[in-house]
C-alpha positions as CSV (number, residue, x, y, z in Angstrom):
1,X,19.6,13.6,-5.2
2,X,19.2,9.8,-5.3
3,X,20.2,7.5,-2.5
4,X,21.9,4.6,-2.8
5,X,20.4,2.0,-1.4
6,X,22.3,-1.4,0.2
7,X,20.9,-4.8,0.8
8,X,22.3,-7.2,3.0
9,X,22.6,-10.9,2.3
10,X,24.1,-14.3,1.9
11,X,25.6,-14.6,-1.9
12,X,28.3,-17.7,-2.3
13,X,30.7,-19.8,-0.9
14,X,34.2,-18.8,-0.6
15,X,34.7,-20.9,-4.0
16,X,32.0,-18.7,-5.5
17,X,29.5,-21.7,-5.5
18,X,26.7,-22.7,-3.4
19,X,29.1,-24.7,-1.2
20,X,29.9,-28.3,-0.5
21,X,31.3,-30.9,2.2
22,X,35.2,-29.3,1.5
23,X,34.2,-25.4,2.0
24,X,35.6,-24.0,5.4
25,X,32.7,-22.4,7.6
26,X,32.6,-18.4,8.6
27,X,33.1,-16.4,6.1
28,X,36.4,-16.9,4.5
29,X,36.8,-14.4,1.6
30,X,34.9,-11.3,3.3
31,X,32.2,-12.0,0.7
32,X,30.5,-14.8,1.4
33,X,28.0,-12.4,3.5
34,X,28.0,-9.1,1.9
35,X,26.4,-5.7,2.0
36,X,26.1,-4.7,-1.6
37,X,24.0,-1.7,-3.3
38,X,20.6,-2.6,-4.8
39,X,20.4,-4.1,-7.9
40,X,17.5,-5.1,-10.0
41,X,17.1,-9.2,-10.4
42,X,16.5,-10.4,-13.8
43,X,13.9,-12.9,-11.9
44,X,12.2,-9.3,-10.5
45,X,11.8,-9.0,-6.8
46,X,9.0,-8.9,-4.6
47,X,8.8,-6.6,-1.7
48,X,7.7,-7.5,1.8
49,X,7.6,-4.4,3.6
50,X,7.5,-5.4,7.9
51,X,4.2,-3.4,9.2
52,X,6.2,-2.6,12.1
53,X,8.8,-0.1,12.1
54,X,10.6,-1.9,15.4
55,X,10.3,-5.1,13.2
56,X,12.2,-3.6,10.4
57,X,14.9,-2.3,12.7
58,X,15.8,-5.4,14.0
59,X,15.8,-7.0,10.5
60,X,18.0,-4.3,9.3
61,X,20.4,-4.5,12.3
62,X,20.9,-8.5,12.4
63,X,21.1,-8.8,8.6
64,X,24.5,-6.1,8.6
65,X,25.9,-7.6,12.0
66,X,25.4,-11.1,10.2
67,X,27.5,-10.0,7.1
68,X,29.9,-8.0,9.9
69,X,30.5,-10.7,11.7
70,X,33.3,-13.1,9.8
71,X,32.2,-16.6,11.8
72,X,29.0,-16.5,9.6
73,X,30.0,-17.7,5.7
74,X,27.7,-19.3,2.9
75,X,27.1,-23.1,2.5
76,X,23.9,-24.4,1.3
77,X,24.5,-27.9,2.6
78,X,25.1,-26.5,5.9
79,X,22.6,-24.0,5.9
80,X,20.9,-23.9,9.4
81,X,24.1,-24.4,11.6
82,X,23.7,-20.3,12.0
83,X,20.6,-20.7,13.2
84,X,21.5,-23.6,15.6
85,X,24.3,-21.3,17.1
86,X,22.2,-18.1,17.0
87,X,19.5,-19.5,18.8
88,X,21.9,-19.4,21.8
89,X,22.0,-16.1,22.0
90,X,18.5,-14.5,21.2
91,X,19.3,-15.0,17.1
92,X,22.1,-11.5,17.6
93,X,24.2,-12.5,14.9
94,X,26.7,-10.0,16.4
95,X,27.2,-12.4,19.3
96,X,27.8,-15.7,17.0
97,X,31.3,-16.5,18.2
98,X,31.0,-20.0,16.2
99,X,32.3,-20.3,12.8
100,X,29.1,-21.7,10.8
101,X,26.6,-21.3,7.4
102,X,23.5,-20.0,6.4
103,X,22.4,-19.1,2.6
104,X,20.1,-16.6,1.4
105,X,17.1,-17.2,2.8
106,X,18.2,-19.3,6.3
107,X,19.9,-15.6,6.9
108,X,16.3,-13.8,6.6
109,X,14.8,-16.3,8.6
110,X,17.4,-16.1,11.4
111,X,16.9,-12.1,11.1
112,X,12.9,-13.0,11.5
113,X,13.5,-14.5,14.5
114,X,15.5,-11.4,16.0
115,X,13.2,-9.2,15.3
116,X,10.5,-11.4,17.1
117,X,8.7,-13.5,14.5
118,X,8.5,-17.3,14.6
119,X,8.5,-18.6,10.9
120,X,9.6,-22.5,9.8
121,X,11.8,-23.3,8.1
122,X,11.5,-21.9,4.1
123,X,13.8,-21.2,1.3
124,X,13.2,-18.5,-1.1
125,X,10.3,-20.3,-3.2
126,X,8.0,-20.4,-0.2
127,X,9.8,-17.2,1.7
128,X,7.2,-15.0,0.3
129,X,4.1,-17.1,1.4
130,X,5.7,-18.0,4.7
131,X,6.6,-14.4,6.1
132,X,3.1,-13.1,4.9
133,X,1.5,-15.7,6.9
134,X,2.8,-14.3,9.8
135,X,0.6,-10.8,9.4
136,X,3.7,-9.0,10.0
137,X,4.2,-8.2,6.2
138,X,2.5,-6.5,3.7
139,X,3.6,-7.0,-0.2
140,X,4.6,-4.0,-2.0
141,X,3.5,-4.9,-5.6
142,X,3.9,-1.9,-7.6
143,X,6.8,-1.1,-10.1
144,X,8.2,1.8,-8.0
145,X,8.9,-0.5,-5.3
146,X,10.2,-4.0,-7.2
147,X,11.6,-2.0,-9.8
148,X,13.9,0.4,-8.5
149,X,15.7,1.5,-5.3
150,X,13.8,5.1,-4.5
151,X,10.3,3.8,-2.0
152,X,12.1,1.1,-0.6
153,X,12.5,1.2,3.2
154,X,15.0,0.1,5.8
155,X,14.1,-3.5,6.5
156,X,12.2,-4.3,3.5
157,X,12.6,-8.0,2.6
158,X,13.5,-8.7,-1.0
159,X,12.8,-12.2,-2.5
160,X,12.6,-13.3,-6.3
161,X,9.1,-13.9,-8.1
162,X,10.9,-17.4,-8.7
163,X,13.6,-19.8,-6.7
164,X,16.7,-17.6,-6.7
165,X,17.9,-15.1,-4.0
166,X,16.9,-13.0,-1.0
167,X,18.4,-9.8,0.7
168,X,17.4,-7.2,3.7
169,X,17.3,-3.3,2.6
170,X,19.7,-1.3,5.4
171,X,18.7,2.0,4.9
172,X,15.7,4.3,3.5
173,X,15.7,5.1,-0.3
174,X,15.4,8.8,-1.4
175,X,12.3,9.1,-1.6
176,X,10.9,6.7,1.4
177,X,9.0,8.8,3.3
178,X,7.2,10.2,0.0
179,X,3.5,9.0,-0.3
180,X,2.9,7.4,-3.9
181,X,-0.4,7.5,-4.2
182,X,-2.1,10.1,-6.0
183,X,-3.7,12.7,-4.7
184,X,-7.3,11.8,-5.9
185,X,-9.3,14.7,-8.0
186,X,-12.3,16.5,-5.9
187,X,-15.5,15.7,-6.6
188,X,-16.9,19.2,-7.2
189,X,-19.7,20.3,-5.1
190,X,-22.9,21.3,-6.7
191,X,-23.7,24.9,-6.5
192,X,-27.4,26.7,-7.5
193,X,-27.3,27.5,-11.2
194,X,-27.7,31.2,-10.4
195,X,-29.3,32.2,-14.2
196,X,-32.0,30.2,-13.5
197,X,-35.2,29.8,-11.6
198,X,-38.6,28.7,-11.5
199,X,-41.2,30.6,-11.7
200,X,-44.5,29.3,-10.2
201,X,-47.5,29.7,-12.0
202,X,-50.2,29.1,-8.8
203,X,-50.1,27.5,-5.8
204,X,-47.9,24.6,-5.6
205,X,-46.3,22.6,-2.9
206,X,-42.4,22.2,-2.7
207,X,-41.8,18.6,-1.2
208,X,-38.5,16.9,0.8
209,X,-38.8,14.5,-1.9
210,X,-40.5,14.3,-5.2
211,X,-44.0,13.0,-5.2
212,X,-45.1,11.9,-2.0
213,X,-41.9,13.7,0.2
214,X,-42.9,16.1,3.2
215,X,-44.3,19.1,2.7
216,X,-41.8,21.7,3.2
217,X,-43.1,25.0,2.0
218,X,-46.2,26.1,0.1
219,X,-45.3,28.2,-3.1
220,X,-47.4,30.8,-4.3
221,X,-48.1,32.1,-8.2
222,X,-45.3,34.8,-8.7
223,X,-42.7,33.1,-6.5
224,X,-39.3,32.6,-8.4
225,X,-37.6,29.9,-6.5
226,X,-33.6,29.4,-7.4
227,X,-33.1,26.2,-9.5
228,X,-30.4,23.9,-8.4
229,X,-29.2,22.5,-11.6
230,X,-31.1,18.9,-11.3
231,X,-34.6,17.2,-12.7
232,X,-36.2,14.2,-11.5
233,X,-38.3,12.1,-14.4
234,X,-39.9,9.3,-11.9
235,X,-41.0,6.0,-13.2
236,X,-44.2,7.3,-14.2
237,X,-42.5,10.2,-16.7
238,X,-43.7,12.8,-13.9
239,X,-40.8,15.7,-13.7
240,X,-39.9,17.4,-10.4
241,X,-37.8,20.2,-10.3
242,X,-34.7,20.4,-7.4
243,X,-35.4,24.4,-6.0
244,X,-33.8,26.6,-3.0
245,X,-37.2,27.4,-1.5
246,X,-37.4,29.9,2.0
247,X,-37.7,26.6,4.0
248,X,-34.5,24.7,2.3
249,X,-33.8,22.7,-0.6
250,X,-36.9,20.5,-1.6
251,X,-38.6,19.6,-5.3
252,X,-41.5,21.5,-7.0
253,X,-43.8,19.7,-9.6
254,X,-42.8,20.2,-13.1
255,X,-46.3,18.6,-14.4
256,X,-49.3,20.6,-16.2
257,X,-52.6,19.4,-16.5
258,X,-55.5,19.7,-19.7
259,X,-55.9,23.6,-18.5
260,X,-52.9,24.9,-16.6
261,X,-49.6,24.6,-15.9
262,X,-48.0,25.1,-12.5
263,X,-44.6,26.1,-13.0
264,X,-41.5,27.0,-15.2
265,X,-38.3,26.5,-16.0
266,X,-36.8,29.9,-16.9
267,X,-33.3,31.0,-17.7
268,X,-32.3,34.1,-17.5
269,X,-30.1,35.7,-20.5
């Protein structure tokens, strides 16, 4: 069963505009700051995901006690008086007894700062650049994350591709804690072709390596050594075959000369 997952953030004014010298500071309507279920931004978000799972606590927590607490409201103009005032008390925006502003993105910062990160000042056209160059943050870049509600994680940090809007995740989406990636396909390990051999034809030696390889076992005319599925054509079109001999795996000459030939290749029916 899905999850519905909220975001916390800084939306409007108490006018339902981005503010101006006449709006009242805190948060006059109840709405200003709001906690509101994801929604999917026709500008498309980008994920920042904190690599720290104490980080993304303390994002979560101070974003939801900022839009809980009714001295914080939404003026662009005035945007960093939160941040003044929060600065006095460790950045808890449950502890702002002040009225005062933020927007969007002077909210996440103030949040960074909780949860122990030093950023500058940004707005949500350099956010993304600016909390990444911290190293606390990875981006998230595929669909399932900036595309829907299901991976994302509590304290993920949501920002547009373009100028526009930011929010915190509170909570864990449905499927969170499930590993996207898939499960990469075996390489298969190969085995002796068991319906075939080789049968030597006189003595012949059975090297480490083709051609010049160590010695490894001497085989004799009669021997029928197991033959591993594989055949080496060196540069100068000589052949070795890849054989289980009594001394380990090793190669065996596939060459003849004008008036015998030293081994081969047979498949049994």
């Amino acid at each position: 069963m899905a999850t519905t997952v909220y975001l916390a953030n800084a939306v409007c004014d108490e006018n339902g505009t981005a503010g101006s010298a006449k709006s009242k500071a805190g948060n006059q309507t109840g709405r200003e700051l709001r906690i509101q279920a994801w929604y999917k931004n026709s500008k498309g978000w980008r994920v920042l995901r904190p690599k720290s799972e104490d980080i993304a606590k303390k994002l979560a927590y101070d974003a939801k006690a900022a839009c809980e607490n009714m001295h914080i409201g939404y003026n662009q103009t005035r945007r960093n008086t939160l941040y003044n005032y929060a600065s006095k008390v460790k950045f808890d925006c449950a502890k702002v007894t002040t009225d005062c502003e933020c927007d969007c993105s002077s909210l996440v910062r103030v949040c960074c700062e909780y949860a122990g990160i030093k950023v500058s000042n940004f707005n949500t056209a350099s956010e993304a650049q600016k909390l990444l160059a911290t190293g606390k943050f990875e981006e998230l870049t595929k669909s399932i994350y900036t595309d829907q509600a299901d991976y994302l994680k509590l304290g993920d940090v949501l920002v547009t591709k373009t100028k526009g809007h930011t929010a915190v995740v509170l909570n864990n989406g449905s499927k969170a804690n499930i590993d996207p990636s898939p499960t990469p396909t075996p390489t298969p390990t190969p085995t002796p072709t068991t319906d075939a051999y080789v049968l030597v034809l006189g003595t012949v030696r059975v090297r480490k390596e083709p051609k010049n390889g160590k010695v490894i076992y001497f085989a004799h005319k009669g021997n029928k050594l197991p033959y591993l599925d594989e055949t080496v054509t060196l540069e100068d079109g000589a052949q070795w075959y890849y054989v289980q001999s009594p001394k380990g795996k090793g190669y065996i000459s596939a060459y003849t000369n004008s008036k015998k030939k030293y081994t081969k290749l047979v498949y049994e029916e």
